[in-house]
N, C-alpha and C positions, 0 to 999 in steps of 0.2 A: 630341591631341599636336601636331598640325600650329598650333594655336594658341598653344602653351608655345614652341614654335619658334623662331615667329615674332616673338611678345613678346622674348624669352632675343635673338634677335639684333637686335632693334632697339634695347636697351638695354645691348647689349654694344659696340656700334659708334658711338663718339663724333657719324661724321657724320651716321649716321640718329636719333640720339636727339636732339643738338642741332636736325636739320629738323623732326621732331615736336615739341619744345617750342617750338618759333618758329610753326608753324603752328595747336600748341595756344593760343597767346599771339595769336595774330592772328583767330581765331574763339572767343574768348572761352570755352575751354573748360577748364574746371577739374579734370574729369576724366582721370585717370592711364590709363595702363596697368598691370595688376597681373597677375601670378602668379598661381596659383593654386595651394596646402596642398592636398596629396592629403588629407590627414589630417582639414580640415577642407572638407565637401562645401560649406560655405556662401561660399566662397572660389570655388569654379568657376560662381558663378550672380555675382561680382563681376567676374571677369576678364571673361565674357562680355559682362556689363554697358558694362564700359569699351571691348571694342575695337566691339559697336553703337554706342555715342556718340559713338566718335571714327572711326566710317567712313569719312567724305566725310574727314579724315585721311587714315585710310588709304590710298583710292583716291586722292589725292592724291599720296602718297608714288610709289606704281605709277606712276603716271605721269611721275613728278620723277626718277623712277630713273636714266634715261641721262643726266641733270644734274650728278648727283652725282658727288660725288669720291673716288670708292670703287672700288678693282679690279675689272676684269672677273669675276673668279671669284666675289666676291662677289654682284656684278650678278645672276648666274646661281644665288648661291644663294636672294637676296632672290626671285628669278621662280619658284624651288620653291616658296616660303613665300607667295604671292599667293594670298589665296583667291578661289577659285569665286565664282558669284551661286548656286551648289548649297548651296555651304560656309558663305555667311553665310545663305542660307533657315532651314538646320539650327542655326544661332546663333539665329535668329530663334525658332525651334519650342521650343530647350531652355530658352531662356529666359523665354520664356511658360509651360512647365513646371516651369520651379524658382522663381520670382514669390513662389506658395504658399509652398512650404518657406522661401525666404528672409523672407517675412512671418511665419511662423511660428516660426521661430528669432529676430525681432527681439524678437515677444513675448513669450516665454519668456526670453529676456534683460536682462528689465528690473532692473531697481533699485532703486527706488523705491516698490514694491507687490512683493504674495507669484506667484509666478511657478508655483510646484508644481502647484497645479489647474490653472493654463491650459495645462498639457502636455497633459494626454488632451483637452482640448476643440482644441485646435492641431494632436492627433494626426486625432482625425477629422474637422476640417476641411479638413487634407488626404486624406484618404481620398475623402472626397466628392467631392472636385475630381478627383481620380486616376478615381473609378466614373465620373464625368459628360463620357460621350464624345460625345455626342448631336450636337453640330457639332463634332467634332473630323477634322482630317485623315487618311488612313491612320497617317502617320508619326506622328502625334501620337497617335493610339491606341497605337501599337505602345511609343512611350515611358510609356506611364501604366500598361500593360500592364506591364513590367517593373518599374517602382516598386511599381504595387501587390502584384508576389511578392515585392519585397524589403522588399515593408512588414509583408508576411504573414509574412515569415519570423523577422523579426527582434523583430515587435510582437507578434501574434499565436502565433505557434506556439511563443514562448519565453515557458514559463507564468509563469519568474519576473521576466521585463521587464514583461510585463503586468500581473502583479498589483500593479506598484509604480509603474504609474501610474492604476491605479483605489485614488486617495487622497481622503477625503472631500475636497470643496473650498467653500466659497465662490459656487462659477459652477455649481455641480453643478444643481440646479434650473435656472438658465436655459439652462446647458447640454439639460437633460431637454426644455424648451420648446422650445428652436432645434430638437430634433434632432423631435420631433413636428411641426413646421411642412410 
């Protein structure tokens, strides 16, 4: 939340928005800053996306702060909203863990080709990725840990979700082959 914050007032404040696009414009970065859809999970793996890319931004900004032509109280509120090197570590971790899902949501998305079968093959290649802790950090365990009971819950243990994505497909053999490998 501390990063919807953040986002919400630097787009709300003419002069911090205008110094972020002058500075996105002066290091060639294309990249916005975005919100993030509760509604849509594939939205908080973009937002995070955008405020790592435009870091050295950010920390820019932090440091531009006393520069700026913006009220003391403000000052003080933009010095709440500064993250951590803890705060982006964890930006760091989440989004090496939503990578997967956000790959996986591209391809089930297409348009072009039938999308239906590469759901369950999409479903447990993130699974796989979720089981596969082997070099993974505490923290990064402990998040793959959670997805995998909210994968179990929702995929898994709801017999009629499940059965409606074991649909003949297409990929089903080489699905059967990848998963023998």
């Amino acid at each position: 939340s501390k990063c919807r914050a953040l986002i919400k007032f630097i787009k709300k404040l003419s002069v911090l928005s205008s110094y972020f696009d002058t500075e996105q414009h002066k290091l060639k970065k294309k990249r916005t800053l975005q919100l993030d859809v509760r509604t849509r999970w594939n939205s908080t793996y973009y937002m995070i996306d955008g405020l790592l890319n435009l870091k050295l931004i950010m920390a820019k900004l932090f440091d531009d702060k006393n520069r700026l032509k913006i009220k003391n109280k403000l000052k003080q509120k933009l010095n709440e909203l500064e993250l951590t090197s803890n705060e982006w570590s964890v930006l760091s971790l989440l989004h090496d863990v939503l990578k997967p899902f956000y790959r996986a949501t591209q391809l089930i998305s297409g348009s072009k080709y039938s999308t239906i079968g590469l759901a369950y093959f999409a479903i447990h290649f993130i699974k796989f990725f979720i089981d596969d802790t082997i070099d993974d950090s505490y923290e990064n365990k402990k998040i793959k840990e959670l997805l995998s009971k909210a994968m179990k819950q929702y995929l898994d243990d709801d017999i009629d979700q499940s059965q409606l994505l074991k649909v003949k497909s297409p990929y089903e053999k080489w699905f059967q082959r990848f998963q023998a490998v």
